[in-house]
C-alpha positions as CSV (number, residue, x, y, z in Angstrom):
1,X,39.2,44.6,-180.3
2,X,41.6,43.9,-183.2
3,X,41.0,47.3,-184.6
4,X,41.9,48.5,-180.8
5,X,44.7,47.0,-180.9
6,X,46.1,47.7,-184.1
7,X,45.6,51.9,-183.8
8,X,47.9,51.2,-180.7
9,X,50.7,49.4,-182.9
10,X,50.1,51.9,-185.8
11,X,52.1,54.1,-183.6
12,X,55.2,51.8,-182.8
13,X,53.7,50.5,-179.6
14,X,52.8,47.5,-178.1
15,X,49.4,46.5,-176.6
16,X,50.5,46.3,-173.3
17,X,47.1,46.9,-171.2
18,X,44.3,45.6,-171.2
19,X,41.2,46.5,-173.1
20,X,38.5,45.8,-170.8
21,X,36.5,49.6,-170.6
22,X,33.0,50.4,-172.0
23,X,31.7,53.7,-173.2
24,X,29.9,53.7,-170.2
25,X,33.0,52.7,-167.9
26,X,34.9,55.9,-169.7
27,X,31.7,58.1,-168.9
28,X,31.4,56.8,-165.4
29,X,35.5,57.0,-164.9
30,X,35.1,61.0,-165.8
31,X,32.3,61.8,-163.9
32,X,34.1,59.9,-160.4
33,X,37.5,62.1,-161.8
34,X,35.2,65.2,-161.6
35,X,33.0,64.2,-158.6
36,X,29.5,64.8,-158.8
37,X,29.0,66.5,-155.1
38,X,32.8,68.1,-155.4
39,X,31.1,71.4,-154.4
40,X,30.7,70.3,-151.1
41,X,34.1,70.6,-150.3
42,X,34.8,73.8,-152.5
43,X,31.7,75.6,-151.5
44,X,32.8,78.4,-149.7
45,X,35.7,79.2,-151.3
46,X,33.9,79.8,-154.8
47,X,30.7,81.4,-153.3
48,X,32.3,84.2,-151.3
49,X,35.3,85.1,-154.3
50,X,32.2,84.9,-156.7
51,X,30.1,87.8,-154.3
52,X,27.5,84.9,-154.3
53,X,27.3,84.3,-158.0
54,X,28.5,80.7,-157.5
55,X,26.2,78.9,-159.7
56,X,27.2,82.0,-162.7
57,X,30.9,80.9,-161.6
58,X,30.4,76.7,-162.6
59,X,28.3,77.7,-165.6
60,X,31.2,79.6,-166.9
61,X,33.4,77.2,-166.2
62,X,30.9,74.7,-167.3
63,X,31.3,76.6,-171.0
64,X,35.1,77.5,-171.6
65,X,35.8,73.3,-170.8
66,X,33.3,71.7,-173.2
67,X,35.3,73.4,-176.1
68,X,38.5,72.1,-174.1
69,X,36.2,68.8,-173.9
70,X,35.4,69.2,-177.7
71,X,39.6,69.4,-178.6
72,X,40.1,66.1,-176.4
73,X,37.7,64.6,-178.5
74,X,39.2,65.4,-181.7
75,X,42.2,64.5,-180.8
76,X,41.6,61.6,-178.7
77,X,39.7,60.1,-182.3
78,X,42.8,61.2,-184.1
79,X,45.6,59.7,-181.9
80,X,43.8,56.6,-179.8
81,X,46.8,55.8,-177.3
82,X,47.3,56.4,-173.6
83,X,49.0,59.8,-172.5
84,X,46.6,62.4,-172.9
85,X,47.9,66.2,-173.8
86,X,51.5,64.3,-173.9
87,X,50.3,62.2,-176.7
88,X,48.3,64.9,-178.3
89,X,51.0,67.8,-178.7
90,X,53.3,65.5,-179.5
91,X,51.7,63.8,-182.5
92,X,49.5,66.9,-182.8
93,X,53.1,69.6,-183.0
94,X,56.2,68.3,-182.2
95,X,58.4,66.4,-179.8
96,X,59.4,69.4,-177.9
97,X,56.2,71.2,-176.9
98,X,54.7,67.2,-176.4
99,X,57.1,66.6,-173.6
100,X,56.3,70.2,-172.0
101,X,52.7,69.6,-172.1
102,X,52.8,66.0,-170.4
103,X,55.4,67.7,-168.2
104,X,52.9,70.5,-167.0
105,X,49.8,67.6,-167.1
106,X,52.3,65.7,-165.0
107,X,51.8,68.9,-162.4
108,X,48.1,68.5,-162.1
109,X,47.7,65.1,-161.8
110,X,50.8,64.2,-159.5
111,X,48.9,66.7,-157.3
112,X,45.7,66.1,-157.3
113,X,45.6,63.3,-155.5
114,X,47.4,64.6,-152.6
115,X,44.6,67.5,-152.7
116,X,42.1,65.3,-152.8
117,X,43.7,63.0,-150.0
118,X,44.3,66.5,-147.6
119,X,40.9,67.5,-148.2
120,X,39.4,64.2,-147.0
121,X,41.4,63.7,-144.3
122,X,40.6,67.4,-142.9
123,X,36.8,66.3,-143.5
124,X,37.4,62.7,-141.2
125,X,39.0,65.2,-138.4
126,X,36.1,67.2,-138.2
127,X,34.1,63.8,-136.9
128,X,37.0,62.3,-135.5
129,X,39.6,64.7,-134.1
130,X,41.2,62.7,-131.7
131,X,42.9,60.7,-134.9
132,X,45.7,62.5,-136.3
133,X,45.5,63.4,-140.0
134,X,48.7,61.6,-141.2
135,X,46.6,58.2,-140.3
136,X,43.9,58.8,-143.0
137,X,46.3,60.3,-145.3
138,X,47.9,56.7,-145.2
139,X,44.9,55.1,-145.3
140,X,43.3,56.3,-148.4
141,X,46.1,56.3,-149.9
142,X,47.2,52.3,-149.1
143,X,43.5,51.3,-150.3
144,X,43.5,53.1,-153.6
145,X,47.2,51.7,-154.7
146,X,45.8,48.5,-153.9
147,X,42.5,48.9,-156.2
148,X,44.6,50.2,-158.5
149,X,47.4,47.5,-158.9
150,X,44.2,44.8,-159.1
151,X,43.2,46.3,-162.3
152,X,41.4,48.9,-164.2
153,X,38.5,46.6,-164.0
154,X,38.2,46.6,-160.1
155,X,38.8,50.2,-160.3
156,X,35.4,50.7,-162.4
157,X,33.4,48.2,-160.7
158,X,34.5,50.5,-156.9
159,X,33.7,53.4,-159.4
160,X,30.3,52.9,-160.0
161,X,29.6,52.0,-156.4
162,X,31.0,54.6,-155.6
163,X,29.1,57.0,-157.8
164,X,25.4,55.6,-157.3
165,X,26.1,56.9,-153.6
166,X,27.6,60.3,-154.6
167,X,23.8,60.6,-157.1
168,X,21.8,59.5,-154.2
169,X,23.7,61.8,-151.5
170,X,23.2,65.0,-153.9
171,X,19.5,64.1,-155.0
172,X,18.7,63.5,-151.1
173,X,20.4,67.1,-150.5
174,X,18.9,69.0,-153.8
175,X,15.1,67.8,-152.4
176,X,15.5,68.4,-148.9
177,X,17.2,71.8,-149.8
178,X,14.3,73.0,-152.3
179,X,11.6,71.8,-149.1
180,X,13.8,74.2,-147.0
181,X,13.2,76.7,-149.7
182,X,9.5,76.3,-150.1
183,X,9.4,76.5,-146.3
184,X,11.5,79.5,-146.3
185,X,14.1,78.3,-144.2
186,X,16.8,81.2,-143.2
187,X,14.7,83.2,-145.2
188,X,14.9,81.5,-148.6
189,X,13.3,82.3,-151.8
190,X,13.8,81.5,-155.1
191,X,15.6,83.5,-157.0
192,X,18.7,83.9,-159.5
193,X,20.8,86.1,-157.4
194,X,23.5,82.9,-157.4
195,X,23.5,83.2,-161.3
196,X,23.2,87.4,-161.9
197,X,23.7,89.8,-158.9
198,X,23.8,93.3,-160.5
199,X,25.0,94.6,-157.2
200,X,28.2,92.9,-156.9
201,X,28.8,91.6,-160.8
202,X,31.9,92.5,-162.4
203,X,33.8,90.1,-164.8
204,X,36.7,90.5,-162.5
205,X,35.1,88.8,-160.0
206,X,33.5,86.2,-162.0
207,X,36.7,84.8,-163.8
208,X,38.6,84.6,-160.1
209,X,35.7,82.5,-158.8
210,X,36.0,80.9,-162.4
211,X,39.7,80.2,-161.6
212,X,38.7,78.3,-158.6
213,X,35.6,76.5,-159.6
214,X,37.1,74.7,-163.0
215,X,39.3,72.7,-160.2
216,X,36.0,70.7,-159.8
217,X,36.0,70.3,-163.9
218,X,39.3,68.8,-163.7
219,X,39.2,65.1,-164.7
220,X,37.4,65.0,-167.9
221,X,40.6,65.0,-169.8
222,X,41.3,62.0,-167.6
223,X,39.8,59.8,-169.7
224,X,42.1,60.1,-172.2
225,X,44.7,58.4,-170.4
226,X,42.4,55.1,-170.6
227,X,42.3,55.0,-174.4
228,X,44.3,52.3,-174.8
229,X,42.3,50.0,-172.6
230,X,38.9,50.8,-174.2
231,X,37.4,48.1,-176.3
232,X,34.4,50.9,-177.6
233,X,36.6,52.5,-180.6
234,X,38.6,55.3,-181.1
235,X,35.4,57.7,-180.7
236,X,34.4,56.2,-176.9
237,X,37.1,58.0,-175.3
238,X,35.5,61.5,-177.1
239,X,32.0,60.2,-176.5
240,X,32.2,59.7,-172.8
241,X,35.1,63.0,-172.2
242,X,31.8,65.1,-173.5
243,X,29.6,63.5,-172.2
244,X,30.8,63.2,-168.2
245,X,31.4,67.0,-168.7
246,X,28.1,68.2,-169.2
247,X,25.9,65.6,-167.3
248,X,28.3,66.5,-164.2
249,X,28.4,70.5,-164.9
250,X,24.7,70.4,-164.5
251,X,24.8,68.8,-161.1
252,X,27.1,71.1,-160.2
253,X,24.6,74.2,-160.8
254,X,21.7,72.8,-159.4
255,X,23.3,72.0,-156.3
256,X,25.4,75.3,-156.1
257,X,22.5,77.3,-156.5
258,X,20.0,75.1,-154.0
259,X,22.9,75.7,-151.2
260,X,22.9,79.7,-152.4
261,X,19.3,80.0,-152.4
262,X,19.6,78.9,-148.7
263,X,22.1,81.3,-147.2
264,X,22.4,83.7,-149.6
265,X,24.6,86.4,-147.2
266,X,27.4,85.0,-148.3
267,X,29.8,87.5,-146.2
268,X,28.3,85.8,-143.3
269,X,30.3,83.2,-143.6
270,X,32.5,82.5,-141.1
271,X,34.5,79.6,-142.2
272,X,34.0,78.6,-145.7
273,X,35.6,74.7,-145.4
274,X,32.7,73.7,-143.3
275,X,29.4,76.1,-144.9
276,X,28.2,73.5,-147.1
277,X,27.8,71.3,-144.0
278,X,26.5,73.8,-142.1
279,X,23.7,74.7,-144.6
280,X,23.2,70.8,-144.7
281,X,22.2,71.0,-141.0
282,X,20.5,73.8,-141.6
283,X,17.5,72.3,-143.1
284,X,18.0,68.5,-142.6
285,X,19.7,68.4,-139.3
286,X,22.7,66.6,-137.8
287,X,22.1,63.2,-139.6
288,X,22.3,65.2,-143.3
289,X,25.6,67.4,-142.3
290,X,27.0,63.6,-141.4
291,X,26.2,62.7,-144.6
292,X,27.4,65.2,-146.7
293,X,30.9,65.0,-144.8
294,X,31.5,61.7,-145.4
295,X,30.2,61.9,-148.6
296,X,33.1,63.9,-149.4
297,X,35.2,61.7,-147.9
298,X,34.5,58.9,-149.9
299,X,34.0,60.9,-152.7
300,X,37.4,63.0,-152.3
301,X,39.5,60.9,-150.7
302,X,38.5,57.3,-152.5
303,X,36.7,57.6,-155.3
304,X,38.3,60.6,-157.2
305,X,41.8,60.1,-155.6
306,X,41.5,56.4,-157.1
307,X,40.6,57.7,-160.9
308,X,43.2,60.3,-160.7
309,X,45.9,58.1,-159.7
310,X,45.2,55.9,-162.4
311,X,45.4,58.4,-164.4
312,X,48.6,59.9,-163.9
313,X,50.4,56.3,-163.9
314,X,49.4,55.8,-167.2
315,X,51.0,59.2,-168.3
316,X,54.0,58.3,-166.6
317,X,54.1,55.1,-168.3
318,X,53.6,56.7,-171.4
319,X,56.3,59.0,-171.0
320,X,58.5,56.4,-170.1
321,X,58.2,54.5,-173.0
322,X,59.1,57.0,-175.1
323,X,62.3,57.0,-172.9
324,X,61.4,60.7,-171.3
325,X,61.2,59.4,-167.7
326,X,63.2,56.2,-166.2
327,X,62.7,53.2,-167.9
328,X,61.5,51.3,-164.9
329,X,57.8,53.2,-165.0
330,X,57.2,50.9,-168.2
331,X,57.3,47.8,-165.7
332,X,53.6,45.9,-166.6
333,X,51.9,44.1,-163.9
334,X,52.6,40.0,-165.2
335,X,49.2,39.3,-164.0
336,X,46.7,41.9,-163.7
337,X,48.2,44.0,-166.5
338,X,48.4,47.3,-165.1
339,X,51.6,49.9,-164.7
340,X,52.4,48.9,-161.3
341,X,55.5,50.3,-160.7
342,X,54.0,53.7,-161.9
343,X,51.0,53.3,-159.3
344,X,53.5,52.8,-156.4
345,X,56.2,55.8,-157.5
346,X,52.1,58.2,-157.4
347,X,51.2,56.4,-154.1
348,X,54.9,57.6,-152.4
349,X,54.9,60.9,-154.2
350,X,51.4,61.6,-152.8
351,X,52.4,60.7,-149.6
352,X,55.0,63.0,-149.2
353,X,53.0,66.0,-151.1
354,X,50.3,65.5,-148.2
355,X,52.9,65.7,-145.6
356,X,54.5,69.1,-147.2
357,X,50.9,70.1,-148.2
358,X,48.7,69.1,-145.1
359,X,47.7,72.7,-143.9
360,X,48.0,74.5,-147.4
361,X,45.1,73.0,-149.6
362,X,44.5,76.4,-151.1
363,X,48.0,76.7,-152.2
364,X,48.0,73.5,-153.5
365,X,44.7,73.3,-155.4
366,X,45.8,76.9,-157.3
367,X,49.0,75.2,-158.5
368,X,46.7,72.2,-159.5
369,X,44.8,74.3,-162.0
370,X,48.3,76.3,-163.3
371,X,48.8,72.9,-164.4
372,X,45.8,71.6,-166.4
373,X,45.1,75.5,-167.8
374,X,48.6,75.4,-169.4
375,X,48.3,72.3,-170.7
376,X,44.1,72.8,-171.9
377,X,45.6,75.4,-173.8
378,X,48.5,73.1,-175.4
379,X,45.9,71.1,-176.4
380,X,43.5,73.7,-178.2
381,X,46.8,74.5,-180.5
382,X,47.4,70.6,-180.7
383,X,44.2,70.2,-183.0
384,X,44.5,73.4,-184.9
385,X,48.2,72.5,-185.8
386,X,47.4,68.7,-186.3
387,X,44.1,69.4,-188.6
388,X,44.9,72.6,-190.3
389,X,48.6,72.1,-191.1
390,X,49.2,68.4,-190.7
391,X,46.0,66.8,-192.2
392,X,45.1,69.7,-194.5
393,X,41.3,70.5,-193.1
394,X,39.2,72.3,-194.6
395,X,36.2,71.9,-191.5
396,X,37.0,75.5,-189.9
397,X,34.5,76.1,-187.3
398,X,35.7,72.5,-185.5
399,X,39.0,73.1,-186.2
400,X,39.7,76.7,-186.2
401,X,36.6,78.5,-184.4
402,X,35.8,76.2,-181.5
403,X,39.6,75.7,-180.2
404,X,40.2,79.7,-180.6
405,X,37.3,80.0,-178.6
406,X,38.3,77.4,-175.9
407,X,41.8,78.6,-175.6
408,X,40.4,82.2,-175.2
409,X,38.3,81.6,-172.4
410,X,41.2,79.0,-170.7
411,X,43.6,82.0,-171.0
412,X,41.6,84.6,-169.7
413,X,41.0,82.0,-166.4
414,X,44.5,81.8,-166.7
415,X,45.6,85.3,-166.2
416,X,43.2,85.2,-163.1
417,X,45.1,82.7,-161.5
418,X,46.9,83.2,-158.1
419,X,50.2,84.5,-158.6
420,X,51.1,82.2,-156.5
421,X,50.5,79.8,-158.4
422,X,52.2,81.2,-161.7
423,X,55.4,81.8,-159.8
424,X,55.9,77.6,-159.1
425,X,54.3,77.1,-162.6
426,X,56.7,78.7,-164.3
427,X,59.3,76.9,-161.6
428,X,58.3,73.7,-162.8
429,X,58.2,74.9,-166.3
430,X,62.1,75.8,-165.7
431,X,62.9,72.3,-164.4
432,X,61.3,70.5,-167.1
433,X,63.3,72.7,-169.6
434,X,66.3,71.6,-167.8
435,X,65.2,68.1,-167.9
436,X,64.3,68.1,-171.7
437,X,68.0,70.1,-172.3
438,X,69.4,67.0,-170.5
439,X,67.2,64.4,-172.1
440,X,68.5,66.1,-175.3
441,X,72.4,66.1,-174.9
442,X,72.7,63.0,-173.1
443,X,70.2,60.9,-174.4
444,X,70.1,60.2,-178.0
445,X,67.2,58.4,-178.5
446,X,63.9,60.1,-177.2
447,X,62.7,60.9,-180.0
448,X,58.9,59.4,-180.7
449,X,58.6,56.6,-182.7
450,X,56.3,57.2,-185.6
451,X,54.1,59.8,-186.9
452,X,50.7,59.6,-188.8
């Protein structure tokens, strides 16, 4: 614990939070962010833009974020305080091109709780449609801020709850699925069309499913933001960011391709935000498609929402600290210890995001992932800048090779983003250069405090 502590004040902080997060509470905390059965909700999407190659699409994605993983490791060893990408480029480069990466990480995570929020809440209408959509929206939202305020400790204990469901949900699914496919249900067989379909494969077509599917990848760099209130070392946060990545990558393939095996005519599909269900009724019945709905629910609209707002509180509070936002997102919780102020300012802005956002999840999951590729990409020149030029390495492959290759395959994802998306990216990219120019000329003192 004292070693904890002092890597925090080796970098001009304070230990403000409170270290009380395993190994196994980071690993757990990444694979809620990531959500084990997230694929439920994103099925169709990813399955007809992939041509039916969904399972190739994850393990792709799967691929170009364990080198991204791999660079948050590094790093997070290097530079053990709360702020993620922010903390990274900024210790790991310079000032400058620290703030614009915790400003673009600022435009994933700000977001992503409203998508997860909409998506739930569209999910609770399809049982319920007689409640309007602005109740659960308020809801989830009230209950997580309140989890959240509690402590970082309540919010793993709901975590793991949380997550022995999700495993339970997808194992029930994955074996009554592969009955299905024994029995030759709709015609199943097994096969590895979902992976390789020679017909329809083009690497066109497997990038923009890519594109879409690494929004359920999102939340492994998540765990970063927690490193100053683990008590496992400066290597736990690496450890379990790894870790949660692959362990959760592999559900998502097994359960991808199970679902693919079983209606494989993927331009039968008539509306792709309810197929998963419907193949879950398909061979289990009424009481399965229940299940899986509110599994995402839960999932989506508690669970994940929950990490993720945790998550981008602490960034804020890190950027505030460093005087780069208003002073008053430093404000510490006297008695459970946790950046309250932050939590609330996430709850309001994801309350009005869901109103803006209600009927345009697509939109708003595509500028999600403009986001977090811009900034995975900071963060693969953050440890080649950091270890090559800062700290003189000489250990090439880790430090030269693998974040080459990471940022390569991030950037080609990129480019197949929506250009939708791009256009508000680059928005937002324009106000935060603004911002900076004004940090800059009015305020004199936002520069970090120490380097190592």
């Amino acid at each position: 614990m004292e070693q904890s502590i002092e890597q925090t004040t080796n970098y001009g902080y304070k230990q403000e939070l409170k270290r009380a997060l395993s190994l196994g509470d980071l690993f757990i905390y990444g694979l809620i962010f990531m959500v084990p059965v997230a694929p439920f909700g994103l099925y169709g999407s990813i399955v007809t833009t992939a041509h039916g190659m969904i399972s190739l699409a994850y393990v792709v994605g799967m691929f170009g974020m364990v080198f991204t993983a791999y660079s948050y490791s590094q790093m997070s060893s290097a530079i053990p305080i709360a702020g993620s990408v922010y903390s990274y480029a900024q210790h790991g480069i310079n000032d400058y091109v620290g703030f614009i990466a915790g400003w673009l990480i600022l435009l994933d995570y700000i977001l992503v709780p409203a998508f997860l929020y909409i998506g739930s809440a569209v999910a609770m209408q399809a049982i319920l449609p007689s409640v309007p959509i602005f109740v659960w929206l308020v809801l989830f939202i009230a209950i997580n801020t309140f989890i959240n305020v509690r402590g970082i400790e309540m919010t793993a204990k709901t975590n793991k709850i949380i997550l022995i469901f999700q495993i339970a949900v997808l194992a029930i699914f994955t074996v009554v699925g592969l009955i299905a496919i024994v029995q030759h249900v709709n015609g199943a067989q097994f096969t590895i069309q979902p992976f390789y379909d020679p017909d329809h494969f083009s690497i066109h077509t497997v990038m923009g499913s890519v594109s879409i599917a690494v929004l359920s990848f999102l939340g492994f760099d998540a765990i970063s933001t927690l490193s100053e209130e683990s008590q496992g070392g400066k290597k736990a946060v690496g450890k379990a960011t790894i870790g949660s990545l692959l362990v959760v990558g592999i559900l998502f393939v097994i359960q991808t391709w199970v679902a693919a095996l079983i209606f494989p005519d993927f331009t039968a599909i008539k509306n792709p935000d309810t197929i998963f269900y419907e193949i879950a009724s398909m061979i289990g019945g009424t009481w399965l498609k229940v299940l899986t709905i509110m599994t995402t629910v839960i999932s989506w609209g508690i669970a994940a929402a929950l990490v993720s707002q945790a998550a981008i509180s602490r960034i804020l509070y890190s950027m505030a600290r460093d005087k780069k936002l208003p002073h008053f997102l430093v404000k510490i919780h006297p008695k459970y210890k946790t950046p309250y102020v932050s939590t609330f300012l996430v709850a309001l802005i994801s309350l009005i995001v869901t109103t803006i956002f209600s009927e345009q999840l697509g939109k708003l999951a595509s500028v999600v992932n403009f986001g977090a590729l811009s900034s995975f990409i900071i963060i693969h020149l953050a440890v080649i800048n950091y270890f090559l030029f800062k700290k003189k390495s000489k250990q090439y492959f880790q430090h030269l090779v693998m974040p080459l290759i990471g940022m390569l395959v991030i950037g080609f994802v990129w480019w197949e983003l929506d250009p939708l998306a791009k256009e508000m990216g680059f928005i937002w990219i324009a106000i935060g250069i603004i911002y900076l120019i004004f940090l800059k000329v009015f305020r004199k003192d936002t520069t970090i405090s120490r380097e190592l």
